[in-house]
C-alpha positions, 0 to 999 in steps of 0.5 A: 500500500502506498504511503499517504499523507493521511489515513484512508477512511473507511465506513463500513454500512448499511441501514439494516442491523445484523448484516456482519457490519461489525464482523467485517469492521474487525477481521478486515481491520485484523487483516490489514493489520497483520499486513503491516497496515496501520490500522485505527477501528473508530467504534461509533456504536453505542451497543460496542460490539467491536470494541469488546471483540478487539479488547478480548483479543487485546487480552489473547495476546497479553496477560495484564487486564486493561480498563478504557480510561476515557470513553468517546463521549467524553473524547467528544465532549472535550473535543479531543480524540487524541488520547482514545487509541488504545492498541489492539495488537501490533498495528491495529488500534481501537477507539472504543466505544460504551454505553454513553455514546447512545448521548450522541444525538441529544449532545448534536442537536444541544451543540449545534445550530445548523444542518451543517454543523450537525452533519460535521460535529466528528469531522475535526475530532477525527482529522488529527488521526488521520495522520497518524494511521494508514486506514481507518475504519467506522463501525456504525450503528444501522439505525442513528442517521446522525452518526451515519452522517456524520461518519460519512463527512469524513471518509473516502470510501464506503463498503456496504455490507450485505448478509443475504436477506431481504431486508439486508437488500433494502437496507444497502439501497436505502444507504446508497441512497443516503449516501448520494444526497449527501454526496450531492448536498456537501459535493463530498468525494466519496466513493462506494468499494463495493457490496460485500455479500455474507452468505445468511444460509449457504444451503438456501438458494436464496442467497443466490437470488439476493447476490443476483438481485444485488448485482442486477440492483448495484451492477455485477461490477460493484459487489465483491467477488469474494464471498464471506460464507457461513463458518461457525467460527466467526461467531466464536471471535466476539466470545474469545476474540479474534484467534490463530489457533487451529485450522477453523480460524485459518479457514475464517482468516483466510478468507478475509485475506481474500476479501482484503486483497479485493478490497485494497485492489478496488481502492486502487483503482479508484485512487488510479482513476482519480490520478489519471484524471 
């Protein structure tokens, strides 16, 4: 990856819950990192899922017990972000999240006296780690237009992510959408990776026909090549954490090398484009 001035940014989306939005947020994260990319993981949701994903792999690689000192409310709050990274493991960084970042909204709309300065409250907290990390990557809640707004301001790419139901369907083309008007309302430079398909049931064939409608939908181009199917052990990691023990963690790790590699492959192309031109 080539270095930059500043991080590339990253939100992972989509307007439905339960689509793998934070599972892809960490082992993409995991991944980058064991490729020697700097990686920050932003958890802008309130339940924190990933941040207690992250912090149990925190403690697979050491003994001591580590309590966050500072939450991101707070972080908000005194308008630095600065002192929240703690690290995960050798390049992989986690701005943690808790239970008073559900106060995010009610503080917006207190602290803010316009439309614009609703949707850029996080821009200028986060633009200080941008240069300090390679990638960063926002987790965001499906259901906080405020926080998706927000998140959406400062980042370069999208990914959605899409787990093979109706309703994920939906949800992806509601957040294209979301994602257009604000591109058009702020004349924003970002671009959407791709759809990231997680199988919901390999045995139904109904998967199939929601990767096809994604592809008739969002164009067979835009959704990723590389499918994340069903393996039991990803949904062991938000109970142990992220391992490299045996041969199930392999079989998840290696499949999100795959991914990863898409996904870097397709940023290039978007960063060549724009340099072309």
């Amino acid at each position: 990856m080539q270095s930059r001035d500043e991080a590339l940014t990253i939100v992972i989306g989509n307007q439905k819950g339960g689509v793998g939005k934070t599972t892809n947020t960490y082992l993409i994260a995991y991944t980058l990192a064991k490729m020697g990319i700097h990686t920050l993981v932003a958890d802008l949701d309130p339940q924190a899922n990933a941040t207690k994903t992250l912090m149990l792999t925190k403690s697979q690689q050491e003994d001591t017990v580590y309590s966050i000192k500072k939450t991101l409310m707070v972080g908000i709050q005194e308008k630095d972000l600065t002192d929240l990274p703690v690290k995960i493991m050798d390049n992989l960084d986690l701005i943690p999240s808790y239970i008073d970042f559900q106060d995010f909204t009610k503080y917006l709309y207190q602290n803010t006296n316009n439309e614009y300065e609703e949707t850029h409250l996080l821009e200028p907290l986060f633009n200080p780690l941008k240069k300090k990390y390679d990638v960063i990557l926002l987790d965001v809640p499906p259901f906080s237009i405020e926080i998706t707004r927000n998140a959406v301001i400062f980042s370069d790419f999208a990914l959605i992510s899409l787990q093979t139901h109706d309703d994920s369907l939906s949800g992806a083309e509601e957040y294209v959408n979301t994602l257009s008007k604000l591109q058009q309302e702020y004349q924003l430079d970002i671009e959407i990776i791709g759809i990231l398909p997680m199988l919901h049931d390999a045995r139904n064939g109904v998967d199939q026909t929601i990767i096809q409608s994604a592809k008739d939908e969002f164009g067979e181009e835009n959704v990723f090549t590389n499918i994340v199917t069903q393996m039991a052990r990803i949904k062991r990691f938000p109970i142990n954490g992220i391992t490299d023990k045996d041969r199930f963690d392999k079989r998840v790790l290696d499949k999100y090398q795959q991914v990863t590699d898409e996904l870097l492959s397709r940023i290039g192309l978007f960063i060549d484009d724009k340099e072309a031109k």
